[in-house]
VOGU-3710 file (C-alpha; in Angstrom, 3 decimals, decimal comma):
1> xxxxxxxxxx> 0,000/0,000/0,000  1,316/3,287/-0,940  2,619/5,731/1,330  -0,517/8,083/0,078  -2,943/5,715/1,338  -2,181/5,080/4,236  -3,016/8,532/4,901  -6,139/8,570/3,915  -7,278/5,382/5,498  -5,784/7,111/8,665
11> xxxxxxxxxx> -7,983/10,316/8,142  -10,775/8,327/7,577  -11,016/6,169/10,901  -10,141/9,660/12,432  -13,263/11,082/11,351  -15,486/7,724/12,406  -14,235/7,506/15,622  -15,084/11,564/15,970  -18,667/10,743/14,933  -19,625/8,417/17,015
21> xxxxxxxxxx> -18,655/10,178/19,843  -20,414/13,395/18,889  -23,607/12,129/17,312  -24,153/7,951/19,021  -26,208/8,936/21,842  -28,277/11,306/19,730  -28,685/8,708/16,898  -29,582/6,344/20,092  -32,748/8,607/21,464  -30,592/9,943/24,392
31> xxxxxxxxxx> -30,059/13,564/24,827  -26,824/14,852/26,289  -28,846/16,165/29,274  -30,760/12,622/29,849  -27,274/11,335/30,166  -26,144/13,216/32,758  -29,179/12,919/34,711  -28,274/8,978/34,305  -25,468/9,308/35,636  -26,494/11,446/38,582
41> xxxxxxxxxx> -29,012/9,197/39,138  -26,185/6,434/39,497  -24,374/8,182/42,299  -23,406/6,964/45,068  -26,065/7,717/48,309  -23,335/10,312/49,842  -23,544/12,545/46,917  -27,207/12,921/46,424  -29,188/16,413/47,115  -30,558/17,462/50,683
51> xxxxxxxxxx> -34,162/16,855/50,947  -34,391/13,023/49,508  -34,776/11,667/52,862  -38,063/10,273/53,407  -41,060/11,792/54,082  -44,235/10,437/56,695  -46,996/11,872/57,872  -48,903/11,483/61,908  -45,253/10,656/63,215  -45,198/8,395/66,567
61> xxxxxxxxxx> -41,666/7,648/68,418  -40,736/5,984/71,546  -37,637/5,879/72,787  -36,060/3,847/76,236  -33,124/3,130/78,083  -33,129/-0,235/79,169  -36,936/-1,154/80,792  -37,397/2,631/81,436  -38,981/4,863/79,056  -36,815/8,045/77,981
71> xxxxxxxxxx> -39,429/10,160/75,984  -42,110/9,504/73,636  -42,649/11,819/70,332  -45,561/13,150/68,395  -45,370/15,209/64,982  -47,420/16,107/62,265  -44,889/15,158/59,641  -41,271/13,947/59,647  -38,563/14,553/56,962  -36,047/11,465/57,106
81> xxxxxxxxxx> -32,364/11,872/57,004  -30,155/11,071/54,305  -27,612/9,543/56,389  -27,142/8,138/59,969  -25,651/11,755/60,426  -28,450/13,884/59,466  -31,261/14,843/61,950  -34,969/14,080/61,673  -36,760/17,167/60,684  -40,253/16,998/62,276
91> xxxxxxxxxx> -43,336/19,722/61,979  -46,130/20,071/65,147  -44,067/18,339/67,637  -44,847/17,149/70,851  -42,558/15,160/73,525  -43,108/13,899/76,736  -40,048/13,006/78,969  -40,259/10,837/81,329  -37,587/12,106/84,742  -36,949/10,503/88,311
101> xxxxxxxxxx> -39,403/9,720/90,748  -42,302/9,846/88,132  -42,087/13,314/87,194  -43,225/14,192/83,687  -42,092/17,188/81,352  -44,598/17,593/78,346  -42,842/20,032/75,441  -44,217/20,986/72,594  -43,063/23,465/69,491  -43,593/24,225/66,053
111> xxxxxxxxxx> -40,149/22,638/64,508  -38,073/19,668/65,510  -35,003/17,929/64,871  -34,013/14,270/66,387  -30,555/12,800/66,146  -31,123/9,067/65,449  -27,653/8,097/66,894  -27,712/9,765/70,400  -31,528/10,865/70,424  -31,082/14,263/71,590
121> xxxxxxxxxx> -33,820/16,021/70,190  -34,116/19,986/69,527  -37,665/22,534/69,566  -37,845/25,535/68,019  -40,449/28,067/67,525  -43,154/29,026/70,438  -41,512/25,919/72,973  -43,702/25,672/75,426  -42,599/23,422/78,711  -45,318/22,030/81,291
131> xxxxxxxxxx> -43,803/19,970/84,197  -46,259/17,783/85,968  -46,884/19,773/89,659  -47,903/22,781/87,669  -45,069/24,755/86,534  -45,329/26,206/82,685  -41,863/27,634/80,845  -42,195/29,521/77,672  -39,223/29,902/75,291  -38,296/30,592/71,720
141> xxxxxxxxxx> -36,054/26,964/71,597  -35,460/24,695/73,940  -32,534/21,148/73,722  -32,686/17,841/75,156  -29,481/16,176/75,898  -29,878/12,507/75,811  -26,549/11,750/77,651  -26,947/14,198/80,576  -31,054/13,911/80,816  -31,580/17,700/81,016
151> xxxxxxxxxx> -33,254/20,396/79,213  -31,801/23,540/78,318  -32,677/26,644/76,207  -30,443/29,949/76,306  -33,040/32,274/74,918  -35,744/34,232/77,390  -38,223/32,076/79,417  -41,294/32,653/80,551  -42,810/31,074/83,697  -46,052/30,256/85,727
161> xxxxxxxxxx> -46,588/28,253/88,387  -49,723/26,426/89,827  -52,234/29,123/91,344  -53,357/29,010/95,203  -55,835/29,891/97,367  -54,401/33,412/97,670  -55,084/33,867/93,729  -53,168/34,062/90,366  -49,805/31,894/90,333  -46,089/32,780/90,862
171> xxxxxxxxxx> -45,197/34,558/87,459  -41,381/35,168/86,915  -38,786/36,221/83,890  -35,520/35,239/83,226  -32,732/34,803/80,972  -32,389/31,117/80,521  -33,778/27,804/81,704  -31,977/24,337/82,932  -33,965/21,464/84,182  -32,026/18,586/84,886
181> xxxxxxxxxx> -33,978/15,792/84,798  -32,117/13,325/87,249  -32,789/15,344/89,933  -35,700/17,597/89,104  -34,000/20,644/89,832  -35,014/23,920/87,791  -32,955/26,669/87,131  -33,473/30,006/85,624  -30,467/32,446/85,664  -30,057/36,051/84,824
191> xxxxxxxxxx> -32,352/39,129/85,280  -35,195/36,661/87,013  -38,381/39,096/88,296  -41,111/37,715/89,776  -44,481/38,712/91,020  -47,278/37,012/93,097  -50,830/38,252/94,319  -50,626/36,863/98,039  -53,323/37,794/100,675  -56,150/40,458/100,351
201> xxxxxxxxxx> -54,620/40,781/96,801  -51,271/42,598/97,828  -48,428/42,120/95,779  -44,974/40,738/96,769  -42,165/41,481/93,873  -38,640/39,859/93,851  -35,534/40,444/91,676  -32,789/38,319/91,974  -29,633/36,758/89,584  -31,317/33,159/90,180
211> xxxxxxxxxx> -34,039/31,718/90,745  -34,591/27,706/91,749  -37,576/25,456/91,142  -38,823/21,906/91,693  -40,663/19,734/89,182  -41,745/17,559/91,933  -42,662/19,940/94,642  -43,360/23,679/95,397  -39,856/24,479/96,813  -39,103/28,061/95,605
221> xxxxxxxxxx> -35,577/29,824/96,030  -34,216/33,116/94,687  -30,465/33,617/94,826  -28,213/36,572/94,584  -28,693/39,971/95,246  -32,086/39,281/96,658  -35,512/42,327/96,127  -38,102/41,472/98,023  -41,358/44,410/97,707  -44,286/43,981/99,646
231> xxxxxxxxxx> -46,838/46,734/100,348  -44,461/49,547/101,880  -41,385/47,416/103,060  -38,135/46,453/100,994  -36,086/43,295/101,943  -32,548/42,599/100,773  -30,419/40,072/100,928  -28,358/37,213/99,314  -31,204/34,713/99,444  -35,130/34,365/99,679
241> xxxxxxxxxx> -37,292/30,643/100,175  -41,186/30,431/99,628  -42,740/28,727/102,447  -45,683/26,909/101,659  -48,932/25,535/103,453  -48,622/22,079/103,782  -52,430/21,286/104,016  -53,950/24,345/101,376  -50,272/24,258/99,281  -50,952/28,473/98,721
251> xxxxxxxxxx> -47,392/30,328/99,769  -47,291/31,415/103,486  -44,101/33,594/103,818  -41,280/34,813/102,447  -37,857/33,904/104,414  -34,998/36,197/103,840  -31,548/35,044/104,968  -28,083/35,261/105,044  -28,079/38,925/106,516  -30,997/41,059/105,665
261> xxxxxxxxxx> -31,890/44,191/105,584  -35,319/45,939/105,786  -36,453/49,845/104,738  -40,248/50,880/105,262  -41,947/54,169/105,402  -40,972/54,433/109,099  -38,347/52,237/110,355  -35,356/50,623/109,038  -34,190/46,993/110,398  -31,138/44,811/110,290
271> xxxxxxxxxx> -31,146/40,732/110,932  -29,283/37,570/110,051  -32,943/36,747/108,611  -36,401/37,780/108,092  -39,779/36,183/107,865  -42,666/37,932/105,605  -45,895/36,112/106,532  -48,672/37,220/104,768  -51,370/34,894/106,651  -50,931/36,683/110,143
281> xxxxxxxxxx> -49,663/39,698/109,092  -46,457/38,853/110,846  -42,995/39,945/110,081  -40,043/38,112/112,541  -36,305/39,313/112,987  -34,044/36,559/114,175  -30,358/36,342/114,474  -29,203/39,919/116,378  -31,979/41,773/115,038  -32,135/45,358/115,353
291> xxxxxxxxxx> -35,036/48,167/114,744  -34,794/51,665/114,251  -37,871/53,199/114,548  -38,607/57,101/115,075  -35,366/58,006/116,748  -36,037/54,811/118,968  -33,888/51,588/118,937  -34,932/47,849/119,471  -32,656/45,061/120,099  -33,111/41,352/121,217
301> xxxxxxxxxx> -32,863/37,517/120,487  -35,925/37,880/118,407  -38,296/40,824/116,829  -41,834/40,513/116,193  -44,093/42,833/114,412  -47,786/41,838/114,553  -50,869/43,231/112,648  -49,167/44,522/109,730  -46,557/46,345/111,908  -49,056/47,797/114,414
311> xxxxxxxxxx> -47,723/46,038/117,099  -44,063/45,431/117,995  -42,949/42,334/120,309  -39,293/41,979/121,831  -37,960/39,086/123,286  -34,740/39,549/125,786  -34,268/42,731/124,777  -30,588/43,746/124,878  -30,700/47,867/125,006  -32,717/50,222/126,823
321> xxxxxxxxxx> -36,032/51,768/125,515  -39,549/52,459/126,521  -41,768/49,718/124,815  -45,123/51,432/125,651  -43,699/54,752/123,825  -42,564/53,047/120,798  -46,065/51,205/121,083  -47,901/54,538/121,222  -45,818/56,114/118,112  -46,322/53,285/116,097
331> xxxx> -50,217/53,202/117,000  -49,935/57,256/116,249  -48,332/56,332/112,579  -50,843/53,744/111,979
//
């Protein structure tokens, strides 16, 4: 064969292998773009496009460690995860957790996300908590650690507790909210107010850095720079307790401790602690309590005022004054 075919045998097979790589999967009824949707279609799992998990609808989960139930789950509708790393995105969501000694926390939001492999589950949107003795938390979001059985949300919270005989409920703000679940301890932490209606509809106000709740009983405490308001009389000091009724469960008094002090319209007191109670009208001084009233000074092992301060009662008093005078000016104020 001549040098000057070879050549053009050459150019030919040139040109047929060009064409069928151009024009086969035309000539074959497959598009260029159908072929690369094959192809993607052939990828593996890893590389596929968020949102192909699966989708359900009236969502019921239960989950438990052992014979003991951890939490049980309710949703409208539940987006699957791709992978074992990917979160369940769930829509309407309610979840009831079950704590120690029987106590129940019932949480419910608008969006939800579950993480199959340690089933700590997150709430967003309009989280509202309701523990089972009456206590309701509101928050923006609110995250359940599986590991440490607690649940935590950093934004603002919102709380009510069960009403009373006196009236409306304990009503308190605060920065944050903890609730550990192994011991049923509730914390909420920065900027806490609170307000409660207590008898003949008076109100008693308290600011504090802390504030302390149980989600199995009514214990109560407010810690840190402790503001206690009530009528015309200010208490401060580094820590306040509710004291309930044991038989009617409505709040009593108010203890103050730790080194009080108390300002009212007439008088000015200093204590180790005070008690506030608002069913007798009674406020006590105990622990070297002493009373400044009108130019007048009252010291003793214990100081009582009775009837809304219209009486005054001093036990082994430890400083000279005329009782029946201060009696008389304090009858005279009131």
């Amino acid at each position: 064969m001549s040098k000057r075919n070879s050549i053009i045998l050459g150019m030919l097979f040139l040109i047929l292998v060009v064409e069928i790589l151009i024009f086969a999967p035309n000539e074959l009824g497959i598009s260029p773009a159908e072929d690369q949707a094959q192809q993607t279609a052939a990828a593996p799992p890893d590389q596929e496009k968020p949102g192909t998990g699966q989708v359900m609808s009236d969502v019921y989960s239960i989950e438990a460690k052992g014979e003991n139930r951890e939490w049980e789950l309710w949703a409208d509708k539940a987006l699957g995860p791709r992978n074992n790393k990917d979160e369940w995105t769930i829509q309407n969501v309610r979840v009831k957790f079950y704590a120690d000694n029987g106590v129940i926390y019932n949480v419910t939001g608008k969006t939800g996300y579950v993480a199959p492999m340690r089933n700590d589950i997150r709430v967003v949107g309009n989280v509202i908590t309701k523990s089972s003795n009456g206590y309701t938390f509101k928050t923006e979001s609110a995250f359940y650690e599986s590991g440490k059985r607690r649940l935590s949300s950093p934004t603002a919270v919102t709380m009510s507790g069960p009403a009373d005989d006196n009236g409306g409920p304990l009503t308190l703000n605060g920065g944050d909210l903890l609730a550990d679940f192994n011991t049923n301890e509730i914390n909420i932490t920065r900027a806490v107010k609170a307000r409660k209606v207590v008898k003949n509809n008076k109100v008693a106000t308290i600011q504090s850095s802390k504030a302390e709740f149980s989600g199995r009983t009514n214990m109560a405490r407010f810690l840190g720079n402790v503001v206690m308001d009530y009528d015309t009389m200010r208490v401060t000091g580094p820590e306040a307790r509710f004291m309930y009724d044991s038989k009617s469960r409505s709040l009593d008094s108010i203890e103050v401790a730790g080194g009080v002090r108390v300002t009212d319209t007439d008088k000015f007191a200093t204590s180790k602690s005070v008690s506030v109670s608002f069913k007798n009208e009674r406020t006590v001084f105990n622990g070297m309590p002493r009373v400044v009233q009108n130019g007048d000074e009252l010291t003793g092992d214990q100081i009582v005022f009775l009837d809304g301060g219209r009486k005054v009662q001093v036990s082994n008093a430890k400083a000279d004054f005329d009782p029946e005078s201060v009696q008389k000016s304090m009858e005279k104020k009131n």
